[in-house]
N, C-alpha and C positions, 0 to 999 in steps of 0.2 A: 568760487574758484578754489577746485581742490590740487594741490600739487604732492608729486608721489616719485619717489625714486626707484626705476628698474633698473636691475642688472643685465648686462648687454654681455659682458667678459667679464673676466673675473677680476678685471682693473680697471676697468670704465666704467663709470656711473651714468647715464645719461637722466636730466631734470624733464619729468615731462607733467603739463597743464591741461587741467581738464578745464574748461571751458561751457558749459551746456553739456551738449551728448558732442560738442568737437575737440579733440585731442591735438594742442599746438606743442611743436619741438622745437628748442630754440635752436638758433640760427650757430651754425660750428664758429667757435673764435675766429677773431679777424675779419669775420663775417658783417660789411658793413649797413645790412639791413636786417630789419628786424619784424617778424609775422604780429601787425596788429588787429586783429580782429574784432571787426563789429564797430570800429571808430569809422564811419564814414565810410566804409567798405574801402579804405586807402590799403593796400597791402605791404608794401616796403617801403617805407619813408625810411630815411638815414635815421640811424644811431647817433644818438646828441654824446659826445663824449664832455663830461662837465670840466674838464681841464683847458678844453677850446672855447669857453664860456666865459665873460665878465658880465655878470651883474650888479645891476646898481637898484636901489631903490628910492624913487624920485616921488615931490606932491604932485597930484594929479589935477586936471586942468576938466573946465567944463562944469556943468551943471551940479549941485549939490550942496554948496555952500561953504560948512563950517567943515563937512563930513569928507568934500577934495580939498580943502585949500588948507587945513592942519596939520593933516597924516599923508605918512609918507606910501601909499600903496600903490603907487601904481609902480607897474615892474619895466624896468629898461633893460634886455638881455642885447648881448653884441656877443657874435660869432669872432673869434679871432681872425682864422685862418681866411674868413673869404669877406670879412666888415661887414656883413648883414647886419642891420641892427632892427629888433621888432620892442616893441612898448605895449604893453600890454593895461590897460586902467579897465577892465569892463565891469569887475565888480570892486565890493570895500574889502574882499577880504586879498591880504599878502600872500599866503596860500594857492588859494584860485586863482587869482591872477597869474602865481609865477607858473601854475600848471598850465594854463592856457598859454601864456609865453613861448612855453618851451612846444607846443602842440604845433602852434603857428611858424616857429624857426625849423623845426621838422620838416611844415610843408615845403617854407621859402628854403631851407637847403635841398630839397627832392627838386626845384624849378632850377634853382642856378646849377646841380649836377647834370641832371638830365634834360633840362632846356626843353625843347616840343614833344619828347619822348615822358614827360614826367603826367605821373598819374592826375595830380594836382590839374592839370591842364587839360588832358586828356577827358578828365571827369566835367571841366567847364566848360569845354568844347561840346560834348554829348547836352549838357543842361542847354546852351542854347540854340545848338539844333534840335534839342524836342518845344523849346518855346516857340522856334520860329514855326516850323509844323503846327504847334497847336494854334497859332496865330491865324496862318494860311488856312485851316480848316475852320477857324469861325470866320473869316473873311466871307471865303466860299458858299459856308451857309446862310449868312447875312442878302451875299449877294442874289442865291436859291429863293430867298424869302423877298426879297424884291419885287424880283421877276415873278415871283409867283402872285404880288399885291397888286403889280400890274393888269396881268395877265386877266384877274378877276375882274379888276375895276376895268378892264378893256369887255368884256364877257356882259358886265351889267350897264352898261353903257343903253339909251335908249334906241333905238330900230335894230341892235343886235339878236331879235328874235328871231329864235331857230329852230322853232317847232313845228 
C-alpha cells in the first residue's frame, strides 16, 4: 500500500491510496462511510468513531485451559450511542481480537442503520439463494439418475426382448 499526495489547488491537498493497480479516495469529512476494499467485497460499512466506543478487556471462556482462564483477551467492545455490544475471544492474541471486534461492530452497526437495505444482509441473502439453487440442482440430478437406474433395470428385465 503506497500513499502519495497530489495537489488538486493550490490549497487543497487531497490523500490518495494505491492499492494494486486500484486508486481509493477517501471519503470527504462528515462523510459517514468509508471505501473498504477487498474486505469481503463490503463497500461502505460505518466509520467506528472510537469516542462512541467502551471497551473492556475480559477472561475468556471455553476451551483452552490455563491459556483462557488466566488472561484477560478476550475483547468486550459496546457501541454507546445505539448499546450494541460484540465480544470478541477468537484468538490469544489482544490485538487480533480487538481488530476483529471492531470489524464485527462495523457490520452490526451497517444492519441496525440500514436494516434490509444493509449489505451485511443483502450479501447473506444472495449466499443462501445460491445454496438453495445448488441444492435443487443436485436434487434434480439425483432424481435424473434414478429414473435413469430404473428405466435400465426395467429394459433388462426378462421377456423385455426387443430385437
Amino acid at each position: 500500500v503506497m500513499s502519495v499526495f497530489v495537489p488538486i489547488t493550490s490549497f487543497v491537498r487531497m490523500r490518495l491510496t494505491w492499492r494494486g493497480s486500484l486508486l481509493l479516495r477517501p471519503p470527504p469529512t462528515g462523510f459517514r462511510f468509508v471505501l473498504a476494499a477487498g474486505k469481503k467485497d463490503l463497500i461502505d460499512l460505518p466509520v467506528l468513531v472510537e469516542d462512541e466506543l467502551e471497551e473492556q478487556f475480559v477472561r475468556g471462556s471455553g476451551p483452552g485451559g490455563q491459556a483462557t482462564n488466566k488472561t484477560s483477551n478476550c475483547v468486550v467492545l459496546k457501541h454507546i450511542p445505539t448499546g450494541i455490544v460484540v465480544k470478541c475471544h477468537q484468538t490469544r492474541s489482544v490485538d487480533i481480537n480487538r481488530k476483529r471486534a471492531r470489524e464485527i461492530m462495523r457490520e452490526k452497526l451497517d444492519v441496525a442503520y440500514k436494516g434490509e437495505l444493509s449489505e451485511v444482509v443483502t450479501k447473506k441473502k444472495e449466499s443462501v439463494l445460491r445454496k438453495q439453487e445448488k441444492r435443487r440442482k443436485a436434487n434434480e440430478n439425483l432424481e435424473r439418475k434414478r429414473l435413469f437406474k430404473e428405466a435400465l433395470a426395467a429394459d433388462s428385465k426378462p421377456g423385455n426382448d426387443t430385437v
